[in-house]
C-alpha positions in Angstrom: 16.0 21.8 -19.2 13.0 24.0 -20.5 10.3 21.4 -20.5 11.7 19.7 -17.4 11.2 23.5 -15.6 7.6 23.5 -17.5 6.7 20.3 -15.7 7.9 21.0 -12.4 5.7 24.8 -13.4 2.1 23.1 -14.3 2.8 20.0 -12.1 4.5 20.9 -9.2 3.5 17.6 -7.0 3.8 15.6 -10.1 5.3 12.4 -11.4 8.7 14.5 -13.4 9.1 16.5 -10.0 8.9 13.4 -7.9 11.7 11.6 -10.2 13.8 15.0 -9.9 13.8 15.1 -6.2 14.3 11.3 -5.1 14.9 9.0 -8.3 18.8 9.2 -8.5 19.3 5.7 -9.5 17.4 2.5 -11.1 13.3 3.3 -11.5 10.5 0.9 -12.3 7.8 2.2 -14.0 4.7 -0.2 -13.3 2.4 0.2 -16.7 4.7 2.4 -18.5 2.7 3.3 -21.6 4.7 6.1 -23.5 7.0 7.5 -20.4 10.0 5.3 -21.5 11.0 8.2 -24.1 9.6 11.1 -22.1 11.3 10.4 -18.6 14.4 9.1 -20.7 14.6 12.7 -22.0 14.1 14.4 -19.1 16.5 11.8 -17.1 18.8 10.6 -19.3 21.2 9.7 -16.4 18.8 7.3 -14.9 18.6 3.5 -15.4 15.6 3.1 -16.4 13.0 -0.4 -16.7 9.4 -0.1 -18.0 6.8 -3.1 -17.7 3.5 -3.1 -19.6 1.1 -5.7 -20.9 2.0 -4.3 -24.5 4.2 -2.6 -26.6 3.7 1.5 -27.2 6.8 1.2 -29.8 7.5 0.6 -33.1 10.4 -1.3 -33.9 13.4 -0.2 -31.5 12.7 3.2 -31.2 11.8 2.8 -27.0 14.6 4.6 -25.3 14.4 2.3 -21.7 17.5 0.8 -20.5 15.2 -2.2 -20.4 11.7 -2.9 -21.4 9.9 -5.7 -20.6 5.7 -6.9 -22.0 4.1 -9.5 -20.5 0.4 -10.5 -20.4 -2.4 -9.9 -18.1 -2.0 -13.3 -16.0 1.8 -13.0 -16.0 2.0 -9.3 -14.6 2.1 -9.8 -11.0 4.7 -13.2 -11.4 6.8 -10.5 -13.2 6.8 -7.5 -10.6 7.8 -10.6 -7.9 11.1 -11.3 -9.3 12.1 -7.7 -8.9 12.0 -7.5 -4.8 14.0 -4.7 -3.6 15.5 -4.3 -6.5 15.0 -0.3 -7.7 16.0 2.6 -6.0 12.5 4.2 -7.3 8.9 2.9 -8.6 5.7 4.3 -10.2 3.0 3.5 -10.5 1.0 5.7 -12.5 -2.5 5.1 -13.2 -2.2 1.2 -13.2 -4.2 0.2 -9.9 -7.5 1.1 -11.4 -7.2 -1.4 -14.2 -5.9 -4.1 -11.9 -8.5 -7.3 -10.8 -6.5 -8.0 -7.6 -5.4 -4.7 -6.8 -4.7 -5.3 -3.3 -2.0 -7.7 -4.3 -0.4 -6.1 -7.2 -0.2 -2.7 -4.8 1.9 -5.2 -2.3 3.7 -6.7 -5.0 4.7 -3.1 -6.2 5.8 -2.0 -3.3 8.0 -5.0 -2.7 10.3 -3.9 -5.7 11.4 -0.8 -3.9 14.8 -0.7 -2.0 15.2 0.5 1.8 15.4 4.0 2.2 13.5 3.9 -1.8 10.7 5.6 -3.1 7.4 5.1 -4.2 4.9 7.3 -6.7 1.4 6.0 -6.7 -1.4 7.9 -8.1 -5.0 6.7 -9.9 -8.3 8.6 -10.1 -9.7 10.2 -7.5 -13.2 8.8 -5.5 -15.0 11.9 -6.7 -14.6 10.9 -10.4 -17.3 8.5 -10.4 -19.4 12.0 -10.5 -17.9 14.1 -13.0 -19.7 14.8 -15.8 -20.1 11.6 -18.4 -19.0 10.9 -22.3 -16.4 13.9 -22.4 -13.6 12.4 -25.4 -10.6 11.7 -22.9 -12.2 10.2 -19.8 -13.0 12.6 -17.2 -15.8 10.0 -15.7 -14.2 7.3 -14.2 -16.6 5.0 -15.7 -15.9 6.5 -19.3 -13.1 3.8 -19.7 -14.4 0.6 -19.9 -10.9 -0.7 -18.5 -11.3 0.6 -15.4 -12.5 -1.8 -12.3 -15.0 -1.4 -9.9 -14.2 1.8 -7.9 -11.5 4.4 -7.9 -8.9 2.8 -5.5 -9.5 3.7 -1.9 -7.0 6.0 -0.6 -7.5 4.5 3.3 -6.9 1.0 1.9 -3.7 1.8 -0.2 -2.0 3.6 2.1 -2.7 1.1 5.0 -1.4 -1.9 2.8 1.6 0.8 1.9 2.2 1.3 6.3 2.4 -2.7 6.0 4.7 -2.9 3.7 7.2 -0.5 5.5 6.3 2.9 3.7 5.9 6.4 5.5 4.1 9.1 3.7 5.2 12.2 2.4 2.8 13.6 0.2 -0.8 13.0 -0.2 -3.2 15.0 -2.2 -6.2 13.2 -2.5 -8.1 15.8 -5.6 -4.8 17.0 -7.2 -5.9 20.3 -8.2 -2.6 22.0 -9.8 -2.8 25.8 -9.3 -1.5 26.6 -12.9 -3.4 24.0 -14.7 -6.7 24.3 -12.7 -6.5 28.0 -13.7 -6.6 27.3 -17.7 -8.9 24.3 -17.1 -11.4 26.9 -15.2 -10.7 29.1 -18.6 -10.9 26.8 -20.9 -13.9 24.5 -19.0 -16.8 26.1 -20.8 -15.2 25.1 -24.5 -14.4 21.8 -23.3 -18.1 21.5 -22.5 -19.4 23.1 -25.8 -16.4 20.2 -27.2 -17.4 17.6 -25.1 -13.7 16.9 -24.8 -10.9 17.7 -22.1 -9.0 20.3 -23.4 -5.1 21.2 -21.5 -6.4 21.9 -17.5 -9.7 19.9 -17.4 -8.5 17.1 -15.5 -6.6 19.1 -12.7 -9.5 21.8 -12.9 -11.8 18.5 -12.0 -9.5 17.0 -9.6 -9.3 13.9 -12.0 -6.3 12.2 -10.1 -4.9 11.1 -6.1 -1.1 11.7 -6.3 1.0 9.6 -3.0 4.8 9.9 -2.2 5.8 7.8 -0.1 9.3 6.1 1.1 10.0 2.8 2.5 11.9 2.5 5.7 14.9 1.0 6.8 14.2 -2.5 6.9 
């Protein structure tokens, strides 16, 4: 209960709070990376799938009710044989690696129920012009994964409108008033460190957070 509360504290618009308030059932968790074991400890009551192009965990330590790897060319095949299928989805950070973006962000949003939720969130437009090389990416261009341009807000949430969505929350430069605090401390070591420290990102305004929730269909 104690590091749930912490989250909700620093990140008050964030993924944990958004699974607190509407995720009372089955999520899908579009590039899950390590939040398997962290949201499974938070949430242990939910049901809880995780796709990914690779594995995060050794042997069968992964605490998903189901966990599922494919590969690159296979992702979007994957997310289409879940249509309307989970009460919740995130997707967290996963647009910007995507080639077709447009089509996986359809795709995406096809997996969620009527009356279901959606989390989207990827870097921000201004990142392209943050300061370059800092160990942890603050640059956008300081992962060589990511593709072309931030996502476009406009564009994501028209194709979301299409799909049926309505949103609730948009914040474009998530600037968390707790975190941006110690980041504004803590900013002139992680220059002399050349390395985001805890706050440098929401200091920055690293990352565009969406809710949204699909209509009645």
């Amino acid at each position: 209960m104690m590091k749930k509360m912490i989250h909700f504290l620093m990140r008050p618009k964030g993924k944990y709070r958004f699974i607190d308030k509407f995720c009372k059932g089955s999520i899908l968790d579009i590039g899950s990376g390590k939040s398997p074991n962290r949201i499974k400890k938070l949430f242990p009551c939910c049901c809880y799938t995780g796709l990914d192009i690779q594995s995060h965990f050794e042997d069968d330590n992964c605490m998903a009710d189901e966990y599922i790897i494919t590969n690159i060319k296979g992702f979007s095949e994957k997310l289409s044989e879940f249509d309307k299928k989970f009460d919740c989805t995130i997707s967290s950070h996963n647009l910007e690696h995507c080639d077709e973006r447009e089509s996986v962000l359809q795709i995406s949003a096809r997996t969620v129920k009527p009356d279901g939720f959606l989390y989207l969130s990827f870097p921000s437009a201004g990142t392209v012009n943050l300061p370059k090389g800092r160990l942890g990416t603050l640059n956008y261009y300081d992962d060589d994964t990511h593709k072309y341009l931030p996502p476009s807000v406009e564009q994501s949430v028209s194709i979301l409108k299409n799909e049926g969505f309505s949103v609730i929350l948009l914040k474009e430069s998530y600037k968390p008033t707790l975190l941006w605090i110690v980041g504004l401390i803590l900013e002139p070591i992680s220059r002399l460190l050349n390395k985001n420290l805890i706050g440098t990102l929401q200091f920055y305004g690293f990352e565009t957070v969406i809710w949204l929730k699909r209509d009645q269909l």
